[in-house]
N, C-alpha and C positions, 0 to 999 in steps of 0.2 A: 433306588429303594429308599436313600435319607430323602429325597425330595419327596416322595409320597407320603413317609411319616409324618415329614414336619409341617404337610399340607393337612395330614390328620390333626395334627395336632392345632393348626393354627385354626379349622375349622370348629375344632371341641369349644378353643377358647373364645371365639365370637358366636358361638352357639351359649355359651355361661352368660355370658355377659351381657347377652341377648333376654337369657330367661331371667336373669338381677334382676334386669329395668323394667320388666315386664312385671312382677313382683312385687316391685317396692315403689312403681308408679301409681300416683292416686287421683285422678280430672276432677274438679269438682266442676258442675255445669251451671251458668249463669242462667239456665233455664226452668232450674229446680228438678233434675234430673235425678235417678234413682242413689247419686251418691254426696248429695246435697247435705251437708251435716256432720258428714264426717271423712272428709279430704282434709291432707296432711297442707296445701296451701293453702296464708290466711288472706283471708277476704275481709276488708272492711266495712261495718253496718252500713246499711242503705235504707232509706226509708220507704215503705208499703202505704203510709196512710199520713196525715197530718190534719188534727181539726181544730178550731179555736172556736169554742161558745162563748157567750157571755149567762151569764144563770144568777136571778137575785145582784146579790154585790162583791158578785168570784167572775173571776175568769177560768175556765177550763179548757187546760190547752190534753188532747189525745194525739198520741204519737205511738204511732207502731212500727217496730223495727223490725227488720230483717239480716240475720247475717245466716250465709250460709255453712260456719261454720259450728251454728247451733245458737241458739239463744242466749245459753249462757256466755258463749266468746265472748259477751256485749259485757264492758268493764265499767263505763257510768255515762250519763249523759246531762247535758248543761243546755240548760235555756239561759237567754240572755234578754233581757228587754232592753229594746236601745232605742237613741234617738238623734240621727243625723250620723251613726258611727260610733258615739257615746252610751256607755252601757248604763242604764238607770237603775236596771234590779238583776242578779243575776240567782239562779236556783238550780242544784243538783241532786241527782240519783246517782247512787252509786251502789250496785250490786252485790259486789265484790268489799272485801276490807280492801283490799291493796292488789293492783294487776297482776301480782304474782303469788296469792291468798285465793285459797279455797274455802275461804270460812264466806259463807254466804249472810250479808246483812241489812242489803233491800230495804237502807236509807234513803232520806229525802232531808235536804239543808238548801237552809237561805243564809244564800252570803251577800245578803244585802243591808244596809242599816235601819230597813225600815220595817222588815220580817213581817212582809205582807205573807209569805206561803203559809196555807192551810193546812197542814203536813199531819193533820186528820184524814184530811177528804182527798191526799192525795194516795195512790194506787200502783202497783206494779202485778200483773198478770202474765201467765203463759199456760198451754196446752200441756196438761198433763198425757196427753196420747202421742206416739210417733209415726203413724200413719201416715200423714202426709208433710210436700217440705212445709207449708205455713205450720204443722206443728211443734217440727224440729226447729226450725230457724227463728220463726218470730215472737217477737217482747213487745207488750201493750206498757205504755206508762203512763198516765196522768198525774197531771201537775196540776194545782187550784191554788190557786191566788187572789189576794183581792183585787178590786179593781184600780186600775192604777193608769197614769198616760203613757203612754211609746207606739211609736208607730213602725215598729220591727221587731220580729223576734228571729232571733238567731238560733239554732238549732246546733249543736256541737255533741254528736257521740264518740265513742271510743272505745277499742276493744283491748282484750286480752294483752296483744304485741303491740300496743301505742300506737295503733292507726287509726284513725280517724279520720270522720268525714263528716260535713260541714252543710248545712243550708237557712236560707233566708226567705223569711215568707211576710208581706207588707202587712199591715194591720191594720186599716182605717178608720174600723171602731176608738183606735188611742182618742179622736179629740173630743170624743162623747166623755171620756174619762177626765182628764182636766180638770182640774178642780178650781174653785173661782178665786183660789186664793196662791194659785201657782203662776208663773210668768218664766216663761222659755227665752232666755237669752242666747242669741248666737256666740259662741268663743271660739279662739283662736282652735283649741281641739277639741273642739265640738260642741252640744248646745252645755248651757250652765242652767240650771233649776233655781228660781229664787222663790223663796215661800213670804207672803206677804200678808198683813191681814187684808180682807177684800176693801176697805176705803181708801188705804194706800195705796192699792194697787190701781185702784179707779184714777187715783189723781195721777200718781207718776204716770200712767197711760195717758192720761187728756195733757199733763206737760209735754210728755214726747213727742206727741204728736203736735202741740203749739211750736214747737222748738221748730223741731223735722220744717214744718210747712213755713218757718221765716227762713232758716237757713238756705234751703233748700230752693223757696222762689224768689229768693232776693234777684234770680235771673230772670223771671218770668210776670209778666203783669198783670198775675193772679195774683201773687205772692206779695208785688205792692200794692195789689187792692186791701190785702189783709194785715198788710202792714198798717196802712190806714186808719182799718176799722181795730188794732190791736192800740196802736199808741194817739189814738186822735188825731192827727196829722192830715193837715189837705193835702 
């Protein structure tokens, strides 16, 4: 008879403990399933869209976001203009005051020294409806810039709980941007920016390259043909 109670008993309590997890269990589906939005695991932003125009003498980067733990989870996000590795300009949004602040303030800052962003024409949007998950989950942002050289931009958002996710998209419009009075040095951590007026910049170019081409074919007998025709020499 105690063996049958305490089988009762031991049945009640994985029967409870059965219906807890069942209860206080939340999936959120990577598919945008019906509970997209509002699951108690966080998901970190992932990106839906990514466009980079060129317009007049702005660059307009669109980026749309997606997290499924709602639009809002999204805490700020940073473009970076690089080049070789080397960050040239960097600009954020930030939604949020602080990741643990609900005062919402849907900022846009350049932390860079040269305070190319537009932070007029720049934009943050979402769906005031909850119908479907793109209305729950995604964040439009535009960033406008002027035009400037890098040939990558880095992508860095971040939500709510500090996680974050990361991407890289090439840019090859950067060398149309260049300006004639810039000259990209390779460094040791990465390129160096030198700003030059354009006639300096013509000659130290046409020295390097005189330099470059003696040093360089003192092995080769090109290099003493033009050795030749540089110092007179038969």
């Amino acid at each position: 008879m105690n063996k049958k109670k305490g089988g009762i008993k031991l049945l009640t309590i994985l029967l409870l403990f059965t219906f807890i997890e069942l209860t206080t269990t939340h999936t959120v589906f990577a598919d945008g399933g019906s509970d997209a939005g509002v699951g108690v695991i966080n998901v970190p932003p992932n990106y839906a869209d990514i466009k980079i125009l060129q317009q007049d003498n702005t660059i307009r980067t669109y980026l749309t976001l997606s997290d499924y733990n709602s639009w809002s989870d999204i805490y700020k996000v940073q473009i970076n203009l690089e080049e070789n590795g080397a960050i040239l300009h960097s600009f954020v949004f930030k939604q949020w005051d602080s990741d643990d602040s609900f005062n919402l303030v849907n900022k846009f800052f350049d932390e860079s020294a040269d305070f190319l962003l537009q932070k007029n024409a720049c934009d943050v949007s979402h769906s005031s409806e909850s119908k479907t998950v793109a209305d729950r989950c995604q964040l439009h942002v535009r960033f406008v810039f002027q035009t400037t050289f890098f040939s990558q931009l880095h992508v860095i958002s971040t939500d709510r709980a500090g996680e974050s996710t990361e991407t890289y998209i090439e840019y090859s419009g950067g060398d149309m941007n260049r300006g004639t009075d810039t000259l990209l040095v390779p460094w040791i951590e990465g390129t160096m920016k030198v700003e030059l007026p354009p006639f300096i910049l013509d000659i130290s170019i046409f020295l390097i390259a005189i330099i470059s081409t003696i040093i360089i074919g003192k092995k080769t007998p090109l290099a003493t043909t033009l050795q030749q025709v540089f110092y007179e020499t038969k």
